[in-house]
C-alpha positions in Angstrom: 71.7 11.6 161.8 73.9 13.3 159.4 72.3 16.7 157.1 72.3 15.0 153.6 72.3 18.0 152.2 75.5 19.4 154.1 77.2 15.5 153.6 76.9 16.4 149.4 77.6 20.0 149.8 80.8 18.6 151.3 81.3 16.2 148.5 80.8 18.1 145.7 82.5 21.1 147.6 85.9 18.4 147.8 85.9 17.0 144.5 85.8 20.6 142.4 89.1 21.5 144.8 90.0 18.3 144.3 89.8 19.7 140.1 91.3 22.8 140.7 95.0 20.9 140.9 94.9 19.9 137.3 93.2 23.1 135.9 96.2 25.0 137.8 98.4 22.6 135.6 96.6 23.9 131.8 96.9 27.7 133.7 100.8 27.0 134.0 101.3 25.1 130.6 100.2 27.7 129.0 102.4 30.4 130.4 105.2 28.3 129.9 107.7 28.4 126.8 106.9 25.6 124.4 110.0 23.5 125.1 109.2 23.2 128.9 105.2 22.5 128.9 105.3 18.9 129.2 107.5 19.8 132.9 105.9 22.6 133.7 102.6 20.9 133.9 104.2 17.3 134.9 105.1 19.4 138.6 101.5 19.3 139.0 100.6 16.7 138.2 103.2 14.9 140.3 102.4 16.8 143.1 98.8 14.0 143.3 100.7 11.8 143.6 103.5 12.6 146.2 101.2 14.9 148.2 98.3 12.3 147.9 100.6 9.7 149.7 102.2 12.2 152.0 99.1 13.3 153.3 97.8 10.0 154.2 100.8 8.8 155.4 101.3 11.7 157.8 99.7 15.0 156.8 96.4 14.9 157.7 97.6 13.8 161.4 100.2 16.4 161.7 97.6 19.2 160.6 94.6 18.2 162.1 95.1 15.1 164.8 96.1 15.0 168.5 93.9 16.2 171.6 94.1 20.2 169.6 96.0 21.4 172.7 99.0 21.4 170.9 99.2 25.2 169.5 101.8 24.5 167.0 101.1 20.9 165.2 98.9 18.0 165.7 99.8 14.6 166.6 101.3 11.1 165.6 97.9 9.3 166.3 96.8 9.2 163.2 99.3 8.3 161.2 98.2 6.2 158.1 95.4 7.4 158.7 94.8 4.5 161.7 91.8 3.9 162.8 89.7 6.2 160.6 87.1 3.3 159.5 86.8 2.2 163.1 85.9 6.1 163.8 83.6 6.4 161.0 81.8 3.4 162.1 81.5 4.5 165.6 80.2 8.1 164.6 77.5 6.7 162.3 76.3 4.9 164.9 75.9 7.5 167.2 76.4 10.5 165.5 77.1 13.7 167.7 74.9 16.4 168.2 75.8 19.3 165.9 77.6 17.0 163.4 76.4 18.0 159.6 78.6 15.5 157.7 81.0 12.5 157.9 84.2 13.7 160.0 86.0 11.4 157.5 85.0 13.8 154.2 87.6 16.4 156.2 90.5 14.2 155.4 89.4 14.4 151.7 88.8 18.0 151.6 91.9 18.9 153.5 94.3 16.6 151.1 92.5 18.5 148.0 93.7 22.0 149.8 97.6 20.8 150.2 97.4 19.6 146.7 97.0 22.8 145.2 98.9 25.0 147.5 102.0 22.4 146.8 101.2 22.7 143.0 101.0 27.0 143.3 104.5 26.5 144.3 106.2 25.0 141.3 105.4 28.0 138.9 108.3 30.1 140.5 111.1 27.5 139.1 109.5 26.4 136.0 112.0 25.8 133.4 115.0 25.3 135.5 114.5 23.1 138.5 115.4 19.3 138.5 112.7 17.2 138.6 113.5 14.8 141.7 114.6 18.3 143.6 111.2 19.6 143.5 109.4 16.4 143.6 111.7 15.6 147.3 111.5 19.0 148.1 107.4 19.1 147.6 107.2 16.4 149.5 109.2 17.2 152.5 107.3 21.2 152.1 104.1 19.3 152.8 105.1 18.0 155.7 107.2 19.9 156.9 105.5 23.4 155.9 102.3 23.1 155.0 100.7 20.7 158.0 102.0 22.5 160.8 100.5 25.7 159.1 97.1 24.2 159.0 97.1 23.4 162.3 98.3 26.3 163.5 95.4 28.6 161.5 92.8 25.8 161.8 93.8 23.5 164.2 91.1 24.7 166.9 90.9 27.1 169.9 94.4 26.6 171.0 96.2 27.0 167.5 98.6 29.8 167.5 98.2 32.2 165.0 93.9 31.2 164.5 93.2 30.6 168.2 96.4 32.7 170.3 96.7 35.3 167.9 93.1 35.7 167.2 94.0 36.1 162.7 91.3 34.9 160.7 91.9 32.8 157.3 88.4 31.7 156.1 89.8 29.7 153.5 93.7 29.8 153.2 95.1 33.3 152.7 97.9 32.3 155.3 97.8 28.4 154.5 97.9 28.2 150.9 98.3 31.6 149.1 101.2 33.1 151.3 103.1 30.4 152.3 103.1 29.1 148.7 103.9 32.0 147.2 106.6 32.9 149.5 107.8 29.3 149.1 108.4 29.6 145.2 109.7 33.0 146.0 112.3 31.5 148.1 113.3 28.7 145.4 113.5 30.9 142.5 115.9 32.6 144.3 118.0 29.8 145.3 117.9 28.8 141.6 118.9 31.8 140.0 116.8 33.4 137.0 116.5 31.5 133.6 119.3 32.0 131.1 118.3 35.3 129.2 115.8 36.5 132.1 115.8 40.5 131.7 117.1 40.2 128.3 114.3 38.6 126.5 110.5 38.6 126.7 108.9 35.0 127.6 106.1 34.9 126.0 102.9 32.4 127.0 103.2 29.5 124.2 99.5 28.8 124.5 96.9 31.5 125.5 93.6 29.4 125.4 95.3 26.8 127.9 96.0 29.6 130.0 92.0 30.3 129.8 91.1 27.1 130.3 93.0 26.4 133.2 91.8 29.8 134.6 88.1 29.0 134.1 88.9 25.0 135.9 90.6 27.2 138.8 87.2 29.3 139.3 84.8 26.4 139.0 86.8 24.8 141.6 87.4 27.9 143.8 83.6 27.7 144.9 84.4 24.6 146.4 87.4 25.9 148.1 85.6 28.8 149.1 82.0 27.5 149.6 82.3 24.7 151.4 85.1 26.3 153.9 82.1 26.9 155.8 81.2 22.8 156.9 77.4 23.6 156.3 75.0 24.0 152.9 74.3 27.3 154.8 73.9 30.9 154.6 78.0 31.0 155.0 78.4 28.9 152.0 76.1 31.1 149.7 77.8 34.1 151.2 81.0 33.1 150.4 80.1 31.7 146.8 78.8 34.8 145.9 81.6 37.3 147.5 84.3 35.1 145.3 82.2 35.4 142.0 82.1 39.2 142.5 85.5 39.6 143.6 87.0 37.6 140.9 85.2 39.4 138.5 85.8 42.8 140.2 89.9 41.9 139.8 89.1 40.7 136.4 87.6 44.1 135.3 90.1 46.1 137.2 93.5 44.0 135.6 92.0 44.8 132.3 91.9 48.9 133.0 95.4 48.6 134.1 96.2 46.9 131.0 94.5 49.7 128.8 96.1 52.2 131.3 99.7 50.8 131.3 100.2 49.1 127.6 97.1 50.2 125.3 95.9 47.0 125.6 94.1 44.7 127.6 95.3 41.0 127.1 93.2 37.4 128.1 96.7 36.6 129.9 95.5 39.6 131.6 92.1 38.9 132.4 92.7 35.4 133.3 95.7 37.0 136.1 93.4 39.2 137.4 90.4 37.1 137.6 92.3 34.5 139.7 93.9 37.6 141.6 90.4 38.2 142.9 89.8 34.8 143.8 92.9 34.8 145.9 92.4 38.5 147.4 89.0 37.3 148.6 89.9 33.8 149.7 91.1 34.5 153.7 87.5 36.5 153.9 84.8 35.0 151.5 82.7 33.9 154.6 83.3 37.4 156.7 82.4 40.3 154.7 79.9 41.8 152.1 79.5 41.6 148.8 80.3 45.2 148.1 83.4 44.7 150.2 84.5 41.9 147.9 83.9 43.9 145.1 86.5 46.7 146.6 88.9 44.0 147.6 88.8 42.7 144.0 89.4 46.3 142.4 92.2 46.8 145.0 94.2 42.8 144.5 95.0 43.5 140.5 96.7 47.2 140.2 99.1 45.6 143.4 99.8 42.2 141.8 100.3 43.9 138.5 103.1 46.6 140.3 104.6 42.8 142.0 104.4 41.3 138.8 105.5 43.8 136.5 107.7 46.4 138.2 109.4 44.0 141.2 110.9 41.6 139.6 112.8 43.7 137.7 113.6 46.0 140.5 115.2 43.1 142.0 116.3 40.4 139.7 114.3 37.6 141.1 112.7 35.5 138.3 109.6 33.8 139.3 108.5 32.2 136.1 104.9 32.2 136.5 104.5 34.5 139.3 103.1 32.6 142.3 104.8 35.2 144.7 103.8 37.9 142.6 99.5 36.4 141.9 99.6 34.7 145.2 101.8 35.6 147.6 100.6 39.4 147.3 97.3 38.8 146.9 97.4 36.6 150.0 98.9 39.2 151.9 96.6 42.1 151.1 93.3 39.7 151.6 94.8 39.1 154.8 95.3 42.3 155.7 91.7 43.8 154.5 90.2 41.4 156.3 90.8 42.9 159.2 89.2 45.8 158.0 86.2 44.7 156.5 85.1 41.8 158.8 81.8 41.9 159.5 81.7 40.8 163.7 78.7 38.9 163.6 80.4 36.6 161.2 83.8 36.5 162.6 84.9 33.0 164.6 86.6 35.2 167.1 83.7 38.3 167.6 86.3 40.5 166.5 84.7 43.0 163.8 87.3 44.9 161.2 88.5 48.7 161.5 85.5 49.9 159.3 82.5 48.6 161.9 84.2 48.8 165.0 86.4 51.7 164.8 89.1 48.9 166.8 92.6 48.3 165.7 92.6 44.9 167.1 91.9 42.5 164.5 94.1 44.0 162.1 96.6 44.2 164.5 95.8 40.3 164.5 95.9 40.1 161.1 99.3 41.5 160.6 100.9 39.5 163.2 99.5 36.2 161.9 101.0 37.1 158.7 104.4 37.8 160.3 104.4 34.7 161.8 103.3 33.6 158.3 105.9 34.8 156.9 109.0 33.9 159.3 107.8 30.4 159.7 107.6 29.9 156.2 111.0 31.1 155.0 112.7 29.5 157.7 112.1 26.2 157.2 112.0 26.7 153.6 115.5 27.9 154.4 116.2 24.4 156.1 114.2 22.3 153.3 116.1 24.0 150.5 119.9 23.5 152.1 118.7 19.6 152.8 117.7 18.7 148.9 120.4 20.6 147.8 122.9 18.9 149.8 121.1 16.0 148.8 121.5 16.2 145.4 125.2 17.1 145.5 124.3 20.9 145.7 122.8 20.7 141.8 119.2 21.9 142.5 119.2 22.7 138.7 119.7 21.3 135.4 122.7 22.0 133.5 122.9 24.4 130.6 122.4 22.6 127.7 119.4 20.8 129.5 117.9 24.3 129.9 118.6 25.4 126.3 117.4 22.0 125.0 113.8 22.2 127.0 113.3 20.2 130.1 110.0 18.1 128.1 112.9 16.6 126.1 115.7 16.4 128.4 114.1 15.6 131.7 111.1 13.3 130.1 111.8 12.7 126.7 108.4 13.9 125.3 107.4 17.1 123.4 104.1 18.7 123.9 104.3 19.3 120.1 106.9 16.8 118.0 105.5 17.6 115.1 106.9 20.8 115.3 110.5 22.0 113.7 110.5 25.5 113.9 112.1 27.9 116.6 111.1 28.0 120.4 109.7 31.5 121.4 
């Protein structure tokens, strides 16, 4: 018999990352210029759709199905999800020992997880990027990119970079932070900056949607981190806890940069940091301790504010709303201090981090599952990017007027705000 209480831990768990794609939507509006809102928040939403179909279709097989022996990516059995009620069926009739919840609720969860890593990624082009480029592109990068990742961190014992390698991700440093940072790092390159970047300020057009959409991202990150450990458990709570302090640990520490750097601390700030933390803490909310989480959040905001503020400039790449910079870092360094903070009795592999065990060997672990990470990522966003460019007659984006104009009008003929006449900032 299932654990009811695990079985709605899941649930709930699924449905608030399930809410976490459109809250990352009001977090990007509001960053964006006034003209390109309507887009800018569009990509996310859009994203539902194509990676909702994408994932049924073929995702969730390619990520998780197949006899797990495969150390790269699933299989083709379940495509369409086949035979998932017949499954369901025959585990609630005979449910296996250990089993806390319906299998099927994983499908569910997973999907939510590939929507919001897909959605991350269209905050480096806002503003410039065609519309059907990204959407084809998005949906190609979650097949393509995304699923074999998953398996490969999660897919079981044999996986290569969670199982070969020995790297730990408790809830997507590697799956979703870096590889969609690194992905929109990779686009906005191939893009080219927005007409003015380095020469004018852009300026958020609406600071309270930025705030909402921050605080819909940390409601829904207790999901993504909470129920990353399958169980209503000790795990869970651990990991609930460890991304409330951390979050508000990077929180705190953005705003002292702030005060240090400009005079003044900013809610664009705050809201930055505090989802810094939540991604710093993300690959190790279920493997380390609260006062380790607290360091790791203090850490995440002086480096993503250096990314942010100082590397871009240094060299010329224009990532719009920062995903390389917020997420990509952040992923990198949780990642990394995870293999020095792991505590080993909660580790999946018994490896303990540098501080407990005075071993090398799980950061070494670390490191290399993020260089693999890394190179996987880039190359076949490499591939990805030269196929939808070719595909669109080597125009991944719109034309200059377009750009001037606003993509809300051009692209979709809507306005966030036609009642207003004045001057774009």
């Amino acid at each position: 018999m299932y654990d009811s209480g695990s079985t709605a831990f899941m649930l709930v768990g699924t449905m608030l990352v399930l809410f976490m794609t459109p809250g990352l939507a009001f977090f990007y509006g509001g960053l964006a210029r006034r003209k390109n809102v309507v887009n800018t928040m569009l990509m996310c939403f859009a994203v539902i759709g194509i990676v909702g179909l994408t994932w049924v279709l073929a995702g969730w097989s390619l990520a998780y199905g197949g006899d797990g022996t495969n150390p790269f990516i699933g299989g083709l059995d379940q495509l369409g999800l086949a035979g998932t009620v017949q499954g369901m069926l025959a585990e609630a009739a005979d449910v296996p020992d250990g089993t806390a919840y319906p299998s099927i609720v994983d499908v569910t969860f997973q999907m939510a997880f590939a929507l919001i890593t897909c959605a991350i990624v269209t905050g480096s082009v806002a503003g410039r990027m065609r519309f059907g480029a990204i959407a084809l592109f998005i949906g190609l990068w979650s097949l393509a990119v995304y699923a074999p990742l998953a398996h490969m961190v999660w897919g079981g014992d044999a996986s290569f970079i969670g199982g070969v390698i020995g790297a730990l991700d408790f809830a997507g440093g590697d799956v979703v932070h870096i590889s969609s940072g690194l992905t929109g790092l990779a686009l906005c390159i191939a893009l080219g900056a927005r007409k003015g970047f380095g020469l004018k300020t852009y300026r958020p057009h609406n600071v309270p949607f930025v705030a909402l959409g921050a605080g819909l991202l940390w409601l829904g990150w207790f999901g993504f981190n909470g129920a990353s450990a399958f169980a209503a458990d000790g795990i869970a709570a651990l990991a609930v806890l460890n991304t409330v302090v951390s979050s508000a640990a990077g929180l705190a520490s953005w705003m002292i940069v702030e005060r240090v750097a400009t005079g003044k601390p900013t809610l664009v700030g705050a809201c930055t940091g505090l989802v810094a933390g939540l991604v710093v803490v993300t690959p190790s909310a279920g493997f380390v301790e609260p006062w380790a989480a607290v360091i790791m959040g203090l850490i995440v905001s002086p480096v993503c504010y250096f990314a942010i503020s100082h590397l871009k400039a240094r060299f010329g790449y224009d990532d719009a709303l920062d995903a390389f910079g917020c997420h990509g870092v952040g992923g990198i360094l949780g990642g990394i201090l995870t293999g020095i903070f792991c505590v080993p009795e909660l580790s999946w592999t018994e490896a303990g981090g540098l501080i407990y065990t005075g071993d090398p060997a799980l950061l070494v672990s670390q490191v290399l599952g993020i260089l693999v990470t890394v190179a996987l990522v880039l190359v076949v966003d490499l591939v990805l990017i030269t196929v939808v460019k070719a595909l669109f007659r080597g125009r991944l984006r719109v034309s200059e007027p377009e750009e001037a104009l606003g993509l809300d009008v051009a692209n979709h003929g809507e306005s966030a705000y036609p009642a207003y006449t004045g001057l774009d900032s």
